[in-house]
C-alpha positions as CSV (number, residue, x, y, z in Angstrom):
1,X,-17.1,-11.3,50.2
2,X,-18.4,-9.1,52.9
3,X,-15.9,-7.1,55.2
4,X,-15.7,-4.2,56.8
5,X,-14.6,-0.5,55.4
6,X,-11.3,-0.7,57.2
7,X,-10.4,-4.6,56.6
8,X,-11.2,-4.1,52.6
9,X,-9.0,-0.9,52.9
10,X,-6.3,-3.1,54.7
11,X,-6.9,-5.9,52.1
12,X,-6.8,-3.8,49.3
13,X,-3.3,-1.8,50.7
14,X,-1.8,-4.8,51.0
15,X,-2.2,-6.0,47.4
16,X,-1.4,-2.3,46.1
17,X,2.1,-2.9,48.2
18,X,2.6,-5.8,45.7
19,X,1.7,-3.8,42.6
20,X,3.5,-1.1,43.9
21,X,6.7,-3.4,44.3
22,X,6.0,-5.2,41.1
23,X,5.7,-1.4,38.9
24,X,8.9,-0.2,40.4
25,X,11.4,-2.6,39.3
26,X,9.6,-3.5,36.1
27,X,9.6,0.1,35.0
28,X,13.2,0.6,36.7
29,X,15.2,-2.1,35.0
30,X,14.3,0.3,32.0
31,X,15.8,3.2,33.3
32,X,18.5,1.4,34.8
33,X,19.7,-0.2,31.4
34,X,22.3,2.1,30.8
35,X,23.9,1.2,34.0
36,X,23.6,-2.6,34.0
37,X,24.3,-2.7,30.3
38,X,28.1,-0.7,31.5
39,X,28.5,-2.9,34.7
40,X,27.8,-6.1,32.5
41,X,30.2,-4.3,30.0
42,X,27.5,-4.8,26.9
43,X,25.6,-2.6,24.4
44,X,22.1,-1.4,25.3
45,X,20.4,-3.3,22.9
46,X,21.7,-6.5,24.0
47,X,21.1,-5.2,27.6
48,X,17.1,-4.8,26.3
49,X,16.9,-8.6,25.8
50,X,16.7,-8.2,29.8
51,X,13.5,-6.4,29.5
52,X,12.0,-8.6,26.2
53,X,13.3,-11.5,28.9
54,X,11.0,-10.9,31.5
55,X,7.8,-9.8,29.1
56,X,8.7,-13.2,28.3
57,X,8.0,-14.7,31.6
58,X,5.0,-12.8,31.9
59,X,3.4,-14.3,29.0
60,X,4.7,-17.4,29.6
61,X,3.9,-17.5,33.3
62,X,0.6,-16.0,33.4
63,X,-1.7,-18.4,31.9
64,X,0.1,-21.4,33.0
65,X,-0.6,-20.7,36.8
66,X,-3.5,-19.0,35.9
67,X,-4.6,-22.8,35.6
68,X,-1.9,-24.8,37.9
69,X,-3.7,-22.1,40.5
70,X,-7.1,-22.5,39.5
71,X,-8.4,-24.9,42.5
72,X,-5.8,-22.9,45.1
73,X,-7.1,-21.0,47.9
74,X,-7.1,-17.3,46.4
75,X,-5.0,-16.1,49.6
76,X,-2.3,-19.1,49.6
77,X,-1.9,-18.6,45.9
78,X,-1.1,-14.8,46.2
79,X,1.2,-15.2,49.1
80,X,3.2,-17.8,47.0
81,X,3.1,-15.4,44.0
82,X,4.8,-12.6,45.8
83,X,6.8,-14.4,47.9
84,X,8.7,-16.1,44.9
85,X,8.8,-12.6,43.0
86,X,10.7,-11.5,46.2
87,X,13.3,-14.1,45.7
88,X,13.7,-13.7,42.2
89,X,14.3,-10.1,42.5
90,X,16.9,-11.1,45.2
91,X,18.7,-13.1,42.6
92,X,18.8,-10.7,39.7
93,X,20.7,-8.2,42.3
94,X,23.4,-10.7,42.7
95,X,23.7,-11.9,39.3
96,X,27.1,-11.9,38.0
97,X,27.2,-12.0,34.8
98,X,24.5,-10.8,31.8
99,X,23.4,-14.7,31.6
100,X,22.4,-15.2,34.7
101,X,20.6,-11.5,35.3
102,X,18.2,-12.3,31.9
103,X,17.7,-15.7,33.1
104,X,16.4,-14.2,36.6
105,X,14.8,-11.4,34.9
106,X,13.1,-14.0,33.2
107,X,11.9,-16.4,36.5
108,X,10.9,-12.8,38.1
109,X,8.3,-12.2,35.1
110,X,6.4,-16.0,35.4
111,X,4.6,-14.9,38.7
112,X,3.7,-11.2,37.8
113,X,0.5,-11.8,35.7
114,X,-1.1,-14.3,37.9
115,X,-0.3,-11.9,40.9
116,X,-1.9,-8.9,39.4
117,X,-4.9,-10.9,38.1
118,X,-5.7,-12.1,41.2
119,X,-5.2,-9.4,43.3
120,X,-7.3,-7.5,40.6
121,X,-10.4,-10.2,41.0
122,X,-9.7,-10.1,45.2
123,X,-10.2,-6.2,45.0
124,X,-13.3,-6.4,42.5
125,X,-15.2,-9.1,44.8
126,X,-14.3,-6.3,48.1
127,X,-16.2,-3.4,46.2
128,X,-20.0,-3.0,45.7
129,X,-21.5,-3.7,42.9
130,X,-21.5,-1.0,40.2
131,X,-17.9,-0.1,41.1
132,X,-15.9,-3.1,41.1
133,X,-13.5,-1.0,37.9
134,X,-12.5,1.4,41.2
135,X,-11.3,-1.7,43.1
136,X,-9.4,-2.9,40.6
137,X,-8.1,0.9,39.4
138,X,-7.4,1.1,43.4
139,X,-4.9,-2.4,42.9
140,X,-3.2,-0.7,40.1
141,X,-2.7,2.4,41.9
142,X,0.2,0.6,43.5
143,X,1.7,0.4,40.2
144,X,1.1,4.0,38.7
145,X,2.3,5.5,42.4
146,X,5.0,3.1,41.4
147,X,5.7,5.0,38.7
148,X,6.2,8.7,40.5
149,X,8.1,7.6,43.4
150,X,9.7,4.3,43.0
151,X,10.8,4.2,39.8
152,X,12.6,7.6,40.1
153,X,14.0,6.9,43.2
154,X,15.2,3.7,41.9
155,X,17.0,5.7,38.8
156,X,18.9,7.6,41.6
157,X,19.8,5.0,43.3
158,X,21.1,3.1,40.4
159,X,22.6,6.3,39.2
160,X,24.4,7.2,42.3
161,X,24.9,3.7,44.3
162,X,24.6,1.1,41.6
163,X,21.9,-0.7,40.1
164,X,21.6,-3.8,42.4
165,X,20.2,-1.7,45.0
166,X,17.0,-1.2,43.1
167,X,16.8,-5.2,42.7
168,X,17.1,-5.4,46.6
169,X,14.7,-2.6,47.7
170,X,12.2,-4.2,45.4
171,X,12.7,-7.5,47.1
172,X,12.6,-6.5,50.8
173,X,9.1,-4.1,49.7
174,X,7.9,-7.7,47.8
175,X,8.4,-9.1,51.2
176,X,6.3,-7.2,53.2
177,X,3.2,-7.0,51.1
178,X,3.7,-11.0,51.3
179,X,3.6,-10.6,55.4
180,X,0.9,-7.9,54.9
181,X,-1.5,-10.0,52.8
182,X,-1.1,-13.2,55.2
183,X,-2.2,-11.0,57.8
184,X,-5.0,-9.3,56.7
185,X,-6.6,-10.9,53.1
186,X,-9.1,-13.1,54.6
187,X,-9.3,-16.8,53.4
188,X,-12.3,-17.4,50.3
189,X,-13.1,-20.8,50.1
190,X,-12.0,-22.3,46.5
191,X,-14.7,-22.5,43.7
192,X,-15.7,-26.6,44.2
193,X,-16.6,-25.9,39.8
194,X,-13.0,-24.4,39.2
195,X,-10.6,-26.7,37.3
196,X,-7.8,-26.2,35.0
197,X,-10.3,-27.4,31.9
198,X,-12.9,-25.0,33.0
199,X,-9.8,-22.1,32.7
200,X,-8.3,-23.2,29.5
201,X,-12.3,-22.7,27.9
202,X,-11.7,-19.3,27.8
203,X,-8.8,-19.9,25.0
204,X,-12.3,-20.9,22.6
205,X,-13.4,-17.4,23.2
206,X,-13.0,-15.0,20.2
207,X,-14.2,-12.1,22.1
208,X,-11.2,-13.0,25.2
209,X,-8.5,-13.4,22.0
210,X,-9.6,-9.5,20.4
211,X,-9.5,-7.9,24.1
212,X,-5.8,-9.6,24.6
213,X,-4.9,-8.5,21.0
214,X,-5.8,-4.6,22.0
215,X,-3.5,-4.8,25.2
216,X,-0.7,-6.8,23.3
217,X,-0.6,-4.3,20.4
218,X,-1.7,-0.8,21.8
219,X,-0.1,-0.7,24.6
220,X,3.3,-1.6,23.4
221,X,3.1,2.1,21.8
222,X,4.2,3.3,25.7
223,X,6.6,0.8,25.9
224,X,7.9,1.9,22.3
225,X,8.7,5.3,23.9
226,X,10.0,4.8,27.4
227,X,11.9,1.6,27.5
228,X,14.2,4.6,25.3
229,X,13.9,7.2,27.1
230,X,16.8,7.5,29.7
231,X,19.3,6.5,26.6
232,X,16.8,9.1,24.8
233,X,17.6,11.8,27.1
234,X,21.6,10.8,27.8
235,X,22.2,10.2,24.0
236,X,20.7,13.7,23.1
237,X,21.4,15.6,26.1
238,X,18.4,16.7,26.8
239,X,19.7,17.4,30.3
240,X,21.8,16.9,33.4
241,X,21.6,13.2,35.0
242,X,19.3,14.7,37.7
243,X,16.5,15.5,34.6
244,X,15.8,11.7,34.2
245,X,14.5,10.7,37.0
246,X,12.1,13.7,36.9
247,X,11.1,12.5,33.3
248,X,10.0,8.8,34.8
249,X,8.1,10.5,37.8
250,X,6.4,12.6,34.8
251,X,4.9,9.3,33.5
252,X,3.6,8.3,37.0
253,X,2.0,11.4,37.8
254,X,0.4,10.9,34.1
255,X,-0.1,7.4,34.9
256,X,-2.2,8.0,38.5
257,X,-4.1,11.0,36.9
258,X,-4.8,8.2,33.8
259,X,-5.5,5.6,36.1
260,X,-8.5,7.3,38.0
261,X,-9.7,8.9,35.2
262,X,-9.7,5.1,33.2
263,X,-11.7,3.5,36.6
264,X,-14.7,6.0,35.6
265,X,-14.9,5.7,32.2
266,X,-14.8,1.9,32.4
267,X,-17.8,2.1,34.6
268,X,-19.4,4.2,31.8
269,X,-18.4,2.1,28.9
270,X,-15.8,-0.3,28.3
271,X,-15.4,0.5,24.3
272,X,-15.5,4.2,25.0
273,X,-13.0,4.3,27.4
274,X,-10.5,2.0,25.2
275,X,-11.2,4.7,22.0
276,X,-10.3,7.4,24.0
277,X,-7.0,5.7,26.0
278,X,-5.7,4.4,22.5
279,X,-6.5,7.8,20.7
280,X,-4.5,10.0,23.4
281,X,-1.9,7.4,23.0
282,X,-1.6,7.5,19.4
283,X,-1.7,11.5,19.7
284,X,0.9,11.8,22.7
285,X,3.8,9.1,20.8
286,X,3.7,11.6,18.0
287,X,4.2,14.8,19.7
288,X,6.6,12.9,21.5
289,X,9.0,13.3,18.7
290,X,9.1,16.8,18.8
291,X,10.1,17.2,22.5
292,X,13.5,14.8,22.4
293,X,16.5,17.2,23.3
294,X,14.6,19.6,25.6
295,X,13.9,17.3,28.9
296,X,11.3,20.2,30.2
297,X,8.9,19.4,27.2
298,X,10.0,15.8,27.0
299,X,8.7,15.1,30.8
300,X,5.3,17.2,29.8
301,X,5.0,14.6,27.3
302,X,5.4,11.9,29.4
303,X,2.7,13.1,31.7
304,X,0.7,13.3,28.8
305,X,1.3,9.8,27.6
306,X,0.7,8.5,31.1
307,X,-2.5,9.7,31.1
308,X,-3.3,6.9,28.6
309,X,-1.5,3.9,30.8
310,X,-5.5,3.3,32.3
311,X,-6.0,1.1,29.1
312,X,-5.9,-1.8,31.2
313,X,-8.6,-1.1,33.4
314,X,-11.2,-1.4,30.4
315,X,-9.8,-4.6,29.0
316,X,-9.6,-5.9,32.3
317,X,-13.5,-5.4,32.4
318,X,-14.3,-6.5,29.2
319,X,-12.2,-9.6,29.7
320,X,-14.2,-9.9,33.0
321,X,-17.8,-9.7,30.9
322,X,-16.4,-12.4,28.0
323,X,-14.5,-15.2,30.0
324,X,-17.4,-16.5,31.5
325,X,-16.2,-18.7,34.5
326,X,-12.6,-18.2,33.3
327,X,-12.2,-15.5,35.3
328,X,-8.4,-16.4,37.1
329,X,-7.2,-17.2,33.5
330,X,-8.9,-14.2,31.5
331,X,-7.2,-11.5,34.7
332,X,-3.8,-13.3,34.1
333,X,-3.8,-13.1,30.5
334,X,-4.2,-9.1,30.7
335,X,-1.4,-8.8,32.1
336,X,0.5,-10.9,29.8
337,X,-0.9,-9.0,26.9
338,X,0.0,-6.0,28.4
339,X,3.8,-7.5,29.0
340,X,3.6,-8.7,25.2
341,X,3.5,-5.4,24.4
342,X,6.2,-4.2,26.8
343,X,8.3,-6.7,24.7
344,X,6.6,-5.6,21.3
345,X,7.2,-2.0,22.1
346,X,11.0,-2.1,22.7
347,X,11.5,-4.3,19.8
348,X,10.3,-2.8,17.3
349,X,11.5,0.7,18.1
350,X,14.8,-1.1,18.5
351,X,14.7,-2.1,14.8
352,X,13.8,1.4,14.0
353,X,16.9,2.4,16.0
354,X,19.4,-0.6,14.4
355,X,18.1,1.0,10.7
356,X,19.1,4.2,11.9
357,X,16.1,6.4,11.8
358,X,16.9,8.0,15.3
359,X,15.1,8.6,18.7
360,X,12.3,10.0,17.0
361,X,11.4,6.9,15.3
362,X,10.3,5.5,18.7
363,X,7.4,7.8,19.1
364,X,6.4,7.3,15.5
365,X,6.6,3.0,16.0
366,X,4.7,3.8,19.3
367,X,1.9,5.8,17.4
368,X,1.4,3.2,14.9
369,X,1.2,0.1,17.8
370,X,-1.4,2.9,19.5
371,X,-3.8,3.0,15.9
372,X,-3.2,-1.3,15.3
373,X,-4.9,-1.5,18.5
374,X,-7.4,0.9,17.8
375,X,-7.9,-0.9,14.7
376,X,-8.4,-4.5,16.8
377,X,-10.9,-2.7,19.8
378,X,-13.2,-1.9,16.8
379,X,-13.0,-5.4,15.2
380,X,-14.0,-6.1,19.1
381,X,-16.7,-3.9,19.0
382,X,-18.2,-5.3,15.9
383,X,-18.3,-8.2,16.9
384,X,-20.0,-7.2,20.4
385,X,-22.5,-6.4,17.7
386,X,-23.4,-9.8,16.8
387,X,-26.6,-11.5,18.2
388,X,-24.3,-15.0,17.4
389,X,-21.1,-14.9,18.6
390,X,-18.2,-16.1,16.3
391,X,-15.7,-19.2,17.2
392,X,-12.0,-18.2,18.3
């Protein structure tokens, strides 16, 4: 699509908004799981179910509008996305009980994977050619910038005013990046070819199944360490209240410096840049372990492991290069990898916790997710390899 500097800028603003809105509550319901869990007057571990609830609905929700969506107009189909995250957010600020906040949690997740994989395509299709991975890194900027200002600021808030106001910030932000894109994302006719059979082809695809695998696995070593980390730091005290915050701005900073860095190296090579993002990661989980108690070190090493949250930016790529015409599908399925591991992650550190092996087993389960995926993005390589590609 051909527009102007300034209108792709707009364009491109408007769906960062969305990401930016999307990043701050997802990452914040994990900092803020301390406080709902004592509001709600239940443990933290059955407050996490929360979190495993709406990785749930990503998973869930992504491929299936992926393909209800697939002969939508791109615009109307991203306004409807975020305008239903903004209500669902709405909802989970007023829920009254632990029932009702999962199951919004839950109807919050469905739309979040469609959203970011079309807003990812919109922003690819807006950049010249050669540099479509620095439209889409410039889509998840909203989400890493997320991650330094919102996500903190959302801690305080929670800490200091209670943790429904995070909910409702996130919805009235939601809001206006659904006003914002109406106004300026201009309208792409529908692909005449697209159809929900044409989407679901890309399930055949042994190369789309490998590249999901790496996301789903890997990255779940992050979410091994930080869903943890505010009960991390209050259990050990590693610090005054004030400190945490500070430590989830740490990962944003790591995550925007990661981000960039990820566009680039995607452009270079879409392997190389996954052997590099999943080795730091594997590296940064383990000294992880020997920063918990001492919040100073602890936020260095989540700038550190931030630096390695770009991961999706190659797999996004690769998925782009392997799912043929499935493009709508293979974008939303990213992101439900991605949220498979941010229910992976949390999971199986919390068995390590519920054994008894303490904090420092989360950076150890996040380290070994980190290598599994390393293990799967070679198996994806090899198979690059082939002149005859193998079936699913």
């Amino acid at each position: 699509m051909s527009l102007s500097p300034r209108k792709a800028r707009a364009v491109i603003l408007s769906l960062a908004l969305g990401t930016f809105g999307i990043g701050v509550i997802e990452f914040a319901s994990m900092g803020l799981l301390p406080f709902y869990a004592a509001d709600f007057g239940i443990s933290e571990a059955r407050a996490g179910h929360a979190i495993s609830s709406y990785a749930l609905g990503v998973v869930i929700g992504a491929p299936l509008l992926a393909v209800a969506g697939a002969k939508l107009p791109r615009k109307g189909f991203l306004i409807g996305l975020m305008g239903f995250y903004a209500l669902a957010n709405i909802v989970a600020g007023f829920a009254p009980n632990m029932t009702t906040f999962t199951i919004a949690r839950f109807f919050s997740g469905l739309p979040h994977g469609a959203y970011f994989g079309m807003a990812m395509l919109f922003a690819a299709d807006l950049m010249p050619k050669g540099k479509r991975a620095q439209g889409i890194a410039l889509v998840i900027s909203g989400l890493t910038v997320a991650n330094i200002i919102g996500v903190p600021l959302a801690g305080a808030i929670g800490q200091y005013f209670g943790w429904r106001w995070g909910f409702a910030i996130v919805a009235v932000i939601c809001g206006l990046s659904t006003l914002l894109i109406a106004r300026h994302a201009p309208v792409v006719p529908r692909d005449p070819d697209a159809s929900p059979m044409q989407e679901l082809r890309a399930l055949a695809n042994r190369s789309v199944w490998l590249t999901l695998a790496v996301g789903s696995v890997g990255f779940g070593g992050v979410f091994a360490v930080y869903s943890y980390l505010s009960a991390t730091m209050i259990d050990t005290q590693a610090g005054p209240s004030w400190t945490i915050p500070i430590a989830l701005s740490a990962f944003g900073i790591g995550g925007t410096l990661g981000n960039m860095i990820a566009g680039r190296l995607s452009d270079w090579s879409r392997f190389g840049a996954g052997v590099i993002l999943l080795s730091g990661m594997a590296v940064m989980t383990l000294l992880y372990t020997i920063t918990i108690g001492h919040w100073e070190w602890m936020s260095v090493a989540m700038i550190a492991m931030g630096t390695t949250a770009g991961l999706i930016i190659p797999m996004q790529m690769r998925l782009m290069e392997v799912a043929g015409r499935a493009q709508t599908l293979a974008a939303a399925l990213n992101h439900a990898a991605f949220n498979l591991g941010n229910a992976l992650g949390p999971f199986f550190a919390g068995l390590a916790l519920s054994a008894g092996y303490g904090w420092q087993s989360t950076g150890i389960v996040g380290t070994a997710m980190a290598l599994v995926g390393l293990a799967f993005l070679g198996i994806a390589y090899l198979d690059s390899r082939r002149p005859e590609p193998l079936p699913a």
